[in-house]
C-alpha positions as CSV (number, residue, x, y, z in Angstrom):
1,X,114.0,104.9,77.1
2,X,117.2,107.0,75.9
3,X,116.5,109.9,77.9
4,X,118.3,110.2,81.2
5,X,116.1,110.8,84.9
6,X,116.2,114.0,86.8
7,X,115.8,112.7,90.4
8,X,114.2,115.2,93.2
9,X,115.4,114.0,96.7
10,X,113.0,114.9,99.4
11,X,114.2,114.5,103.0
12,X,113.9,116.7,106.1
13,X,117.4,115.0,107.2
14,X,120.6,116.8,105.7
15,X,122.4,113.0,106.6
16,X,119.7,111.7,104.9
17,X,119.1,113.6,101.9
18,X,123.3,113.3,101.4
19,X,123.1,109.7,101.6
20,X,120.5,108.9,98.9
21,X,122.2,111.5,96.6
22,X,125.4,109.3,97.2
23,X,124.2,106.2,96.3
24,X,122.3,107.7,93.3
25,X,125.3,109.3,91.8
26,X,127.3,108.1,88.8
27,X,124.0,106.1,87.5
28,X,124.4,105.9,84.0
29,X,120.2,106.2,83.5
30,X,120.2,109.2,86.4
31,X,121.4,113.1,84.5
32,X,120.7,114.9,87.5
33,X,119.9,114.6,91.2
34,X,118.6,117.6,93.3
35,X,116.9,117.9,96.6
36,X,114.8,119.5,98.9
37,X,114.5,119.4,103.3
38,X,110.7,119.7,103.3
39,X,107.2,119.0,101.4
40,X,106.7,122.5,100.9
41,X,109.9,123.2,99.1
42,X,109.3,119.8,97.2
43,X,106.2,121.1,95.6
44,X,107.7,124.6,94.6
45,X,110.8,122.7,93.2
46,X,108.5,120.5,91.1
47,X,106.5,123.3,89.6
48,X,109.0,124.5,88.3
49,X,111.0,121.4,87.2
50,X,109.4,118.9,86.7
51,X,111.3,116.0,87.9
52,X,111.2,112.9,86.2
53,X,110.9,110.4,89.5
54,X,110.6,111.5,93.6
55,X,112.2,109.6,96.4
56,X,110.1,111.2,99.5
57,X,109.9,110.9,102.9
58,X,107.1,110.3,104.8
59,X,107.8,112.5,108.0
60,X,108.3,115.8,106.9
61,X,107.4,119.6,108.4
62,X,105.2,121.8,106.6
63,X,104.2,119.1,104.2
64,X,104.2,115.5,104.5
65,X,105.1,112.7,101.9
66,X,101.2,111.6,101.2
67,X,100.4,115.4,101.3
68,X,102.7,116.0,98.8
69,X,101.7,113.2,96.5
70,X,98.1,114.2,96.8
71,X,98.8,117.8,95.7
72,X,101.2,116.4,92.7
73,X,98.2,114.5,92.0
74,X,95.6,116.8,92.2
75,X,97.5,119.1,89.8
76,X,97.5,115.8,87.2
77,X,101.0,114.9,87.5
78,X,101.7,111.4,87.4
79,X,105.3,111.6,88.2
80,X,106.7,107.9,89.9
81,X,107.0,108.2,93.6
82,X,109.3,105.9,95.6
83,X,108.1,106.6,99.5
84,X,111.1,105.8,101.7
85,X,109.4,105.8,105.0
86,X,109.9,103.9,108.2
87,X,107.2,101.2,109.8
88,X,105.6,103.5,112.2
89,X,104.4,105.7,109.2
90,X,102.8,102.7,107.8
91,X,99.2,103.9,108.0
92,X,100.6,106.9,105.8
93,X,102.5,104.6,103.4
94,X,99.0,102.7,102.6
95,X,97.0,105.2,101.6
96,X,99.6,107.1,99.7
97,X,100.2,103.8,97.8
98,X,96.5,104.1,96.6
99,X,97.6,106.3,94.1
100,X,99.3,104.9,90.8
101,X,102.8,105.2,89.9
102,X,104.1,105.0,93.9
103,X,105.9,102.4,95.6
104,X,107.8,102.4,99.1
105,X,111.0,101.3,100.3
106,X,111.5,100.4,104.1
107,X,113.9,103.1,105.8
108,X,116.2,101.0,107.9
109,X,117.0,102.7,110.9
110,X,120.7,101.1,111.4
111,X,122.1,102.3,107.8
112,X,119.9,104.9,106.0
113,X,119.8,107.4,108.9
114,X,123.4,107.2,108.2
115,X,124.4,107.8,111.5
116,X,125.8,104.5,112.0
117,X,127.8,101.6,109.9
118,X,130.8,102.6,107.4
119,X,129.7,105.1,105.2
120,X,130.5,102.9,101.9
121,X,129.0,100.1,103.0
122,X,125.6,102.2,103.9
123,X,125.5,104.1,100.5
124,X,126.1,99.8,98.8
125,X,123.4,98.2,100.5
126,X,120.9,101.3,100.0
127,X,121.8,102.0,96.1
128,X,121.1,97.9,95.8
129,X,117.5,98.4,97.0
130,X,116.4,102.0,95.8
131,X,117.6,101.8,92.5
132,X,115.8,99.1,90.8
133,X,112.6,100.6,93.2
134,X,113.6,103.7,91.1
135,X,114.3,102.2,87.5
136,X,111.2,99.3,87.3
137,X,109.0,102.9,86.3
138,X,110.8,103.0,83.1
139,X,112.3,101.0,80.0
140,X,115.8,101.9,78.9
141,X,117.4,101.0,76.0
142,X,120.6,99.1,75.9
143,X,123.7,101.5,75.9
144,X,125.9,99.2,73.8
145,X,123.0,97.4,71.8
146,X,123.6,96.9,68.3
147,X,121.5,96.1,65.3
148,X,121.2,92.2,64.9
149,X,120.9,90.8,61.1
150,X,117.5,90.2,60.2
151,X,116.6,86.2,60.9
152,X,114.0,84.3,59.4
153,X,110.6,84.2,61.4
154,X,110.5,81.3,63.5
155,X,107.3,80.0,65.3
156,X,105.4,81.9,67.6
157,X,106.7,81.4,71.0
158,X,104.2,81.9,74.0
159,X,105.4,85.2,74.8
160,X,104.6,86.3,71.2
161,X,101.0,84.6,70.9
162,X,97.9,86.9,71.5
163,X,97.3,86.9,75.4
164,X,94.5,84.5,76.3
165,X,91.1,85.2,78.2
166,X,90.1,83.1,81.8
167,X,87.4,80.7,80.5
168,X,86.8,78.1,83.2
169,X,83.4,75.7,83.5
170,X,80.5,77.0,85.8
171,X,81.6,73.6,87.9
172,X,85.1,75.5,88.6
173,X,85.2,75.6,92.1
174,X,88.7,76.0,94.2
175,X,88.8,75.2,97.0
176,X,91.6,78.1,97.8
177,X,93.6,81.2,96.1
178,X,97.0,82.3,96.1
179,X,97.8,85.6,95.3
180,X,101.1,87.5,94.3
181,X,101.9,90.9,94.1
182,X,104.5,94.3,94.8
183,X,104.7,97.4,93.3
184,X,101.0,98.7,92.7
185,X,99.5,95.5,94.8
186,X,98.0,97.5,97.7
187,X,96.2,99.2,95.7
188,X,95.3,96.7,93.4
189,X,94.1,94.5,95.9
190,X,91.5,96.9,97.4
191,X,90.1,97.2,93.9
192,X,89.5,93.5,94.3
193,X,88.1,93.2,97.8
194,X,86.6,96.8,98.0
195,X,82.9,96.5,99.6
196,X,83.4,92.5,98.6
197,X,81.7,91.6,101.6
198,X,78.2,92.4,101.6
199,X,77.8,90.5,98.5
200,X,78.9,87.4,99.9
201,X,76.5,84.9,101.8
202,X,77.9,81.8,102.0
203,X,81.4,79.7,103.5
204,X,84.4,80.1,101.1
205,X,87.7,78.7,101.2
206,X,91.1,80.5,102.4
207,X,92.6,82.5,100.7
208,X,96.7,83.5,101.0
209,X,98.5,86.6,100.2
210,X,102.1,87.3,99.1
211,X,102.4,90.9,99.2
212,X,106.0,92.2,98.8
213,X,106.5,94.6,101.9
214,X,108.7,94.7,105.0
215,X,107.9,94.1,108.3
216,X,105.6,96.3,110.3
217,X,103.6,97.1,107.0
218,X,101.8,94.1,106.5
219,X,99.6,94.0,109.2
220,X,98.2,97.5,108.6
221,X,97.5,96.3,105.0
222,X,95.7,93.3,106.6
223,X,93.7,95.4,108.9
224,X,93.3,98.1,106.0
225,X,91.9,95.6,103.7
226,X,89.3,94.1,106.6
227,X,88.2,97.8,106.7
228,X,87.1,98.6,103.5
229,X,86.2,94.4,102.1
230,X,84.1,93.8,105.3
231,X,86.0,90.8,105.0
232,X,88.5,88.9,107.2
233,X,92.1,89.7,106.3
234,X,94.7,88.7,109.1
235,X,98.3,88.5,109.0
236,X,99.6,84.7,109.1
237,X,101.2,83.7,112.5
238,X,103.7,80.8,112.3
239,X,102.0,76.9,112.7
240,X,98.7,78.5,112.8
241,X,95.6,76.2,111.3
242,X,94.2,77.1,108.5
243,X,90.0,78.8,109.0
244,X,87.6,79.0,106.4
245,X,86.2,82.3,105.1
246,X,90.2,84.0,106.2
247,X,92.4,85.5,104.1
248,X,96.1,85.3,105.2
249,X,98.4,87.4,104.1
250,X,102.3,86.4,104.1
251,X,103.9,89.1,107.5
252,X,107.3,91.3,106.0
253,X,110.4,89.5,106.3
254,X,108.9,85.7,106.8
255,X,107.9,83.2,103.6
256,X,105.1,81.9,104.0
257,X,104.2,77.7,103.1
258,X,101.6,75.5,103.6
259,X,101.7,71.9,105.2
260,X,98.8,69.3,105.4
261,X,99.2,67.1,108.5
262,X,98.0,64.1,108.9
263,X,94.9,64.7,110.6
264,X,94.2,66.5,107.0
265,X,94.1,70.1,108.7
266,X,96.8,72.5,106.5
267,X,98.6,74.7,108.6
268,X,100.9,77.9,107.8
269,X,104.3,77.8,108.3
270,X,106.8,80.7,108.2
271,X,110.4,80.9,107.7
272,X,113.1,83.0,107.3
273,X,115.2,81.3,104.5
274,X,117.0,83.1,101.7
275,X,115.4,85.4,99.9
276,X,114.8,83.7,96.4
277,X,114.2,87.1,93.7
278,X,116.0,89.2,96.3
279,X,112.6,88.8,98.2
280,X,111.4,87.8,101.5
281,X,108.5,86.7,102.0
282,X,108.3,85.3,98.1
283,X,105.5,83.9,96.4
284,X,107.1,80.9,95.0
285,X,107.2,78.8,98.5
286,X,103.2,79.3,98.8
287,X,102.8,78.6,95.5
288,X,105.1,75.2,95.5
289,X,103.5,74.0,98.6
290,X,99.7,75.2,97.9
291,X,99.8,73.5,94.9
292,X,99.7,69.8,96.2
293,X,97.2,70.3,98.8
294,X,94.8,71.9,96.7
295,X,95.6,70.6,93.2
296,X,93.0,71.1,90.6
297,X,91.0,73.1,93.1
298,X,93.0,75.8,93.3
299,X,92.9,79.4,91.4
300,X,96.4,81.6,91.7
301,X,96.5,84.9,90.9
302,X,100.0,87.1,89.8
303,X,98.8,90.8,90.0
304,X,101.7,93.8,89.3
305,X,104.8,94.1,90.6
306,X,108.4,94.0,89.7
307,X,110.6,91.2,88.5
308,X,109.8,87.6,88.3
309,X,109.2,85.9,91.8
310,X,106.4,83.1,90.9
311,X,108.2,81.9,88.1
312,X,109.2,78.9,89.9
313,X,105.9,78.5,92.0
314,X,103.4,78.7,89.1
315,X,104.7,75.9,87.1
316,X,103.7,74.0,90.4
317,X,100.2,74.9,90.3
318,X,100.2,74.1,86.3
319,X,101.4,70.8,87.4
320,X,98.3,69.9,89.4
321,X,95.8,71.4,86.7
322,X,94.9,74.3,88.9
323,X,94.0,77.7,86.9
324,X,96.2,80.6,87.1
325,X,95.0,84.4,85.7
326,X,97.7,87.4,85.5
327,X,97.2,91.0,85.7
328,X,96.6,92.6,82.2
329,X,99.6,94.7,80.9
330,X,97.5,98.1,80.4
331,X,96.3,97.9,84.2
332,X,99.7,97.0,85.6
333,X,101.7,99.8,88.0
334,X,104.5,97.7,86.4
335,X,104.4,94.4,84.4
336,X,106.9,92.6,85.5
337,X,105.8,89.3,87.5
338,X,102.4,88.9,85.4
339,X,104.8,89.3,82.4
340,X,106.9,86.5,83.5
341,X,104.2,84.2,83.9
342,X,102.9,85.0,80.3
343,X,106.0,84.5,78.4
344,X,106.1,81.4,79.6
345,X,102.7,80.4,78.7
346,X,101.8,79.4,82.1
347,X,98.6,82.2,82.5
348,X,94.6,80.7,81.8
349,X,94.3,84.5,81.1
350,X,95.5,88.0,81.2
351,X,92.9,89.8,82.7
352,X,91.9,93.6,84.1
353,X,91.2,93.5,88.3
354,X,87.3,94.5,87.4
355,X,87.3,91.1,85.6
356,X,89.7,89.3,88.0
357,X,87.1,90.5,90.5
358,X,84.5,88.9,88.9
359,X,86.3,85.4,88.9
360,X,86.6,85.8,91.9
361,X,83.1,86.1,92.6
362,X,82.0,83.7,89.5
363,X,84.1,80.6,91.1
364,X,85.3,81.4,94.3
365,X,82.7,83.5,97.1
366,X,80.2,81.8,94.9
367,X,78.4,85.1,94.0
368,X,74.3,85.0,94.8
369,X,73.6,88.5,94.0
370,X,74.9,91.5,91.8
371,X,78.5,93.1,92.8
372,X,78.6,96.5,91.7
């Protein structure tokens, strides 16, 4: 993409507002940044010009961030969102994330109400997060690229072969899943669990969720996801066995492992070391300690998001002969972490979530009626 963004700036906070158009300014891919103090004003301002990206609030007067989205929506424009809303405003956050092209960033109360900290180190630490939020919606083009000399065609590498389809034996079986996602997983995982329940009638394994969001979020996806699966989704708790028929998902801020003790139970454990992909929780410590417990009977799943966290994980999983299946480029809010996990040839298939679904309930919930 040569074309530089006009950013619209909604917050009902002048500090506010002034403190994301400081750490936004001087971007070489941003042309212009402007901003408005309420939902209202946001929509009127977009009718007319048509910004390229939104960063919105949640709590707003007149007009609230999801209210806005839904009208921008409604009226067919699929401008990127970034949400930048607070835990509390979680419920809010969800469902606005079920629309495509929106992510979120955490507002951190103790340096992006900027009423508190040095002013430069605020505006450092927030331009570190919200910008790549901001740029993983589109492709530029290298400013100081330059033609290379045409070189002779050397052998296909993975990453240029012709993306592979799951195919797995009806005897396929796992005994557990591990899923990874971010930006657009929400959403993509209640296309997979949606109304999964009543189809089910027997046991199944575990399952274990790395979903990239902050503390306070992830147990209103958990409890969002029970609602509408009819299944049981439950934030992991630290040292906690590990139940049949649950599906764990990874709480903000804590990694998540696994550990099988002696007496052959597997328990969770959480921790809070570095971030590795300037995440926390990352997928790569489930996936590195999943993958010798369960070994060949396990199936992992990399679904949307931005940059590469399973990269290190997967090849874990590979190691053991367990199956792995990636989100399919076209159905990706952004293809970056599948992506990473097909250039490297480590994907059993790149699949859409209808047909990642149906794995699921092919090999896993070991399916005894039709799913819609």
């Amino acid at each position: 993409m040569s074309k530089k963004l006009n950013v619209l700036i909604v917050d009902d906070s002048l500090a506010v507002r002034a403190l994301l158009r400081k750490s936004l300014e001087n971007e070489s891919q941003i042309e212009s940044l402007s901003t408005a103090s309420n939902g209202r004003t946001a929509i009127e301002y977009f009718n007319e010009k048509k910004p390229d990206i939104v960063v919105l609030d949640m709590n707003m007067p007149e007009k609230n961030g999801l209210q806005v989205i839904e009208e921008i929506r409604a009226r067919n424009y699929q401008t990127p969102v970034v949400l930048f809303s607070t835990a509390g405003e979680a419920p809010d956050t969800l469902k606005a994330l079920q629309y495509s092209q929106v992510d979120f960033l955490a507002k951190d109360e103790q340096t992006d109400t900027a009423h508190s900290g040095a002013l430069e180190d605020n505006v450092k630490r927030l331009k570190a997060r919200l910008l790549p939020k901001i740029l993983q919606f589109f492709h530029f083009q290298k400013e100081t690229e330059t033609p290379k000399p045409v070189a002779p065609v050397a052998p296909a590498k993975p990453a240029d072969l012709p993306k592979k389809h799951f195919s797995a034996i009806a005897t396929f079986k796992p005994d557990a899943v591990t899923i990874a996602s971010s930006t657009g997983g929400p959403r993509a995982l209640e296309t997979l669990f949606d109304g999964l329940g009543k189809y089910i009638e027997k046991q199944f394994g575990p399952m274990f969720i790395v979903q990239h969001m902050p503390a306070g979020f992830t147990l209103q996806l958990a409890e969002r996801l029970s609602k509408i699966s009819g299944l049981h989704f439950k934030e992991a708790k630290h040292e906690e066995v590990v139940r049949p028929s649950t599906i764990y998902i990874a709480p903000g801020n804590y990694h998540m492992e696994l550990r099988a003790d002696p007496d052959k139970t597997v328990k969770i454990i959480l921790n809070q070391k570095e971030q590795r992909h300037s995440v926390r929780p990352s997928a790569d410590f489930m996936f590195e300690t999943a993958a010798p417990i369960y070994r060949a009977r396990m199936l992992s799943i990399v679904l949307t998001g931005m940059g590469e966290d399973g990269i290190q994980g997967i090849p874990h999983i590979k190691k053991y002969m367990g199956k792995v299946v990636t989100q399919s480029e076209a159905t990706c809010a952004v293809y970056g972490m599948p992506k990473a996990i097909d250039d490297a040839g480590l994907s059993d298939g790149s699949e859409d979530l209808q047909t990642i679904r149906q794995i699921l309930m092919n090999h896993f919930f070991f399916k005894v009626k039709d799913a819609a």
